[in-house]
Structure formats: C-alpha cells, structure tokens
C-alpha positions as CSV (number, residue, x, y, z in Angstrom):
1,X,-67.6,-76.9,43.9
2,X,-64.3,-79.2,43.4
3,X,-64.5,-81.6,40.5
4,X,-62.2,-84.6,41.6
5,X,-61.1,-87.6,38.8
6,X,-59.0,-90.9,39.5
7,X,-57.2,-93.0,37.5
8,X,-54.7,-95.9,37.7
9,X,-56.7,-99.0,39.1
10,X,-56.5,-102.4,37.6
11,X,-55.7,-105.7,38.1
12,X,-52.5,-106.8,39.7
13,X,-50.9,-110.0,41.4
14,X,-49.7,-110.1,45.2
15,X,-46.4,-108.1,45.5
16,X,-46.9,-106.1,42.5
17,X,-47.4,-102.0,42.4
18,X,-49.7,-99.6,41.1
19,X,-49.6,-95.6,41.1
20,X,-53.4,-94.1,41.3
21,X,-53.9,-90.4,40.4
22,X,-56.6,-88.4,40.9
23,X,-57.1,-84.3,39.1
24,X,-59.1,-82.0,41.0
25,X,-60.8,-78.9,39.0
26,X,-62.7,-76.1,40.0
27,X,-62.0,-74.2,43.3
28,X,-59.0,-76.3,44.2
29,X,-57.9,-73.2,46.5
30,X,-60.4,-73.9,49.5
31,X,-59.5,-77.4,49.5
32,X,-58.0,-78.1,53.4
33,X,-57.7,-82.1,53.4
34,X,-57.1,-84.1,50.4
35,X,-56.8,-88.2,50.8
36,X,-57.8,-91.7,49.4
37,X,-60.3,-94.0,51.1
38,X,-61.1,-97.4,49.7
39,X,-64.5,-99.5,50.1
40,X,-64.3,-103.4,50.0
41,X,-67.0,-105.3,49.2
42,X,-69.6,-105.6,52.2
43,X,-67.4,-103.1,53.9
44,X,-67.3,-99.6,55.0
45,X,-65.4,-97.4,53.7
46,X,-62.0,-96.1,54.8
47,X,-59.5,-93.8,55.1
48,X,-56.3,-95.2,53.6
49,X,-54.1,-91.4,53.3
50,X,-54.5,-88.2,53.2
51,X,-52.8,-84.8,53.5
52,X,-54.0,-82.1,55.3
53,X,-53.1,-79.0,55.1
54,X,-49.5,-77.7,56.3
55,X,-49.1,-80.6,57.6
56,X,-47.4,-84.3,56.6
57,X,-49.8,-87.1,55.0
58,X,-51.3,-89.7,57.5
59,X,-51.6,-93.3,56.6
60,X,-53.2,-96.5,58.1
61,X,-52.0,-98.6,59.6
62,X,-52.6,-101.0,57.3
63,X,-50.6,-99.4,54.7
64,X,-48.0,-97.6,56.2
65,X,-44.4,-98.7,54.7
66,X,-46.1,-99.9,51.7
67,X,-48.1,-96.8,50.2
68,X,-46.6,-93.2,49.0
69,X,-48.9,-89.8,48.6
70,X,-47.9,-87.3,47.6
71,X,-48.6,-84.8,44.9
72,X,-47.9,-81.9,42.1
73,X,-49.7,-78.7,42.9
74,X,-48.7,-77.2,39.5
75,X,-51.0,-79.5,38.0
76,X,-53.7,-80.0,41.0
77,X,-52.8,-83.7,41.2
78,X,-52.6,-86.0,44.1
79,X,-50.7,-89.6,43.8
80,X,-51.4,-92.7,45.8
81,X,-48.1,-94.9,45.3
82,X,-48.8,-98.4,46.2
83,X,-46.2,-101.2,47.0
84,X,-46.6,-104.7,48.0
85,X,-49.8,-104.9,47.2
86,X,-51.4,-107.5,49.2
87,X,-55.0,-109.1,48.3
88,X,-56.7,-107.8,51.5
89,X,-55.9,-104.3,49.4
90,X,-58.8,-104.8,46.9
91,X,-60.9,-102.0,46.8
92,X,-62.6,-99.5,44.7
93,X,-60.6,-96.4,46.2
94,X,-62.0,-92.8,46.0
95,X,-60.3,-89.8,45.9
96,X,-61.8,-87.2,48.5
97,X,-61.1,-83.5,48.9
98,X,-62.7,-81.6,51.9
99,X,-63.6,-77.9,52.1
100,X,-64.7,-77.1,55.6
101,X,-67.5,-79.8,56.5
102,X,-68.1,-80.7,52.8
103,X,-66.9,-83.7,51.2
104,X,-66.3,-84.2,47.4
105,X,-65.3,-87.2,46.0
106,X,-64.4,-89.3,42.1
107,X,-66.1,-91.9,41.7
108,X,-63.9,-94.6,42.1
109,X,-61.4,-97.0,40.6
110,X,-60.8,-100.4,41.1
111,X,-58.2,-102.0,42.6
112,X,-57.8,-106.0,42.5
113,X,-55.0,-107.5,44.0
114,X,-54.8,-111.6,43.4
115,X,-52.5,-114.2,45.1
C-alpha cells in the first residue's frame, strides 16, 4: 500500500507560479512511475509529468517549458514546479504513484489560474 498527500494548490492570476508537493508513505520502495495528472471540469483526466524509473521525467506537451518535477528522495517527496500559469491550467491535479499495474493516488488539490 503507498499513502500519497498533495499540497500547494490555490488560486493564482495568469503568469503567476505555484510549487505543488505531494508525500508518499508506506512501501515507497516498489514505487516504479511517479507523476501528476490533472482533471478539468467536464474533462478527463491527464497526465501532465511523471518520472519513471531510471529514467528522465516526461511532460505534455502542454506544459513543457513551463512546468519542473522533480523531487527529494530523502524525504519521499515529489515537486510539480509550475511557471506561466495560464488559465487553460485549472485543474484539480492528483498525485499518482504506480507499483506494477496498480495505481494510487491523493486526492487532489486545486489549481485555479484567472486572467
């Protein structure tokens, strides 16, 4: 079982930055793939990074040039650095962490970028 929390969502205007976090507990070892999706309103959800293992972090294309992971190991943490936030960038984003075929995820924190 991995136990995953995020933090770091709020409300921001167009241009402006926010840092998510997100703590994962329990067997954090036989995590493989760790990333961030988001889920608009009306909208499925989707993949917006994510690292997996031994290899660099992948990024849509939507964000790409604009948004940083990255993460501290020592303290089981994963970052999602977000730049020139734009509105289409509301969400509620969810941290995920995958062990084999099975999917854990936070529960969500909102994002709300306003022009």
């Amino acid at each position: 079982q991995v136990q995953l929390a995020e933090s770091g969502g709020d409300s921001v205007q167009a241009g402006g930055s926010l840092r998510l976090s997100c703590v994962a507990s329990g067997r954090v070892s036989n995590i493989n793939e760790r990333g961030w999706y988001r889920q608009a309103p009306g909208k499925q959800r989707e993949l917006v990074a994510r690292f997996i293992t031994n290899y660099s972090p992948t990024y849509a294309d939507s964000v790409k040039g604009r948004f940083t992971l990255s993460r501290d190991n020592a303290k089981n943490t994963m970052y999602l650095q977000m730049n020139s936030l734009k509105p289409e960038d509301s969400a509620v984003y969810f941290c995920n962490a995958r062990v084999r075929d099975i999917n854990y995820w936070g529960q969500g924190t909102q994002v709300t970028v306003s022009s």
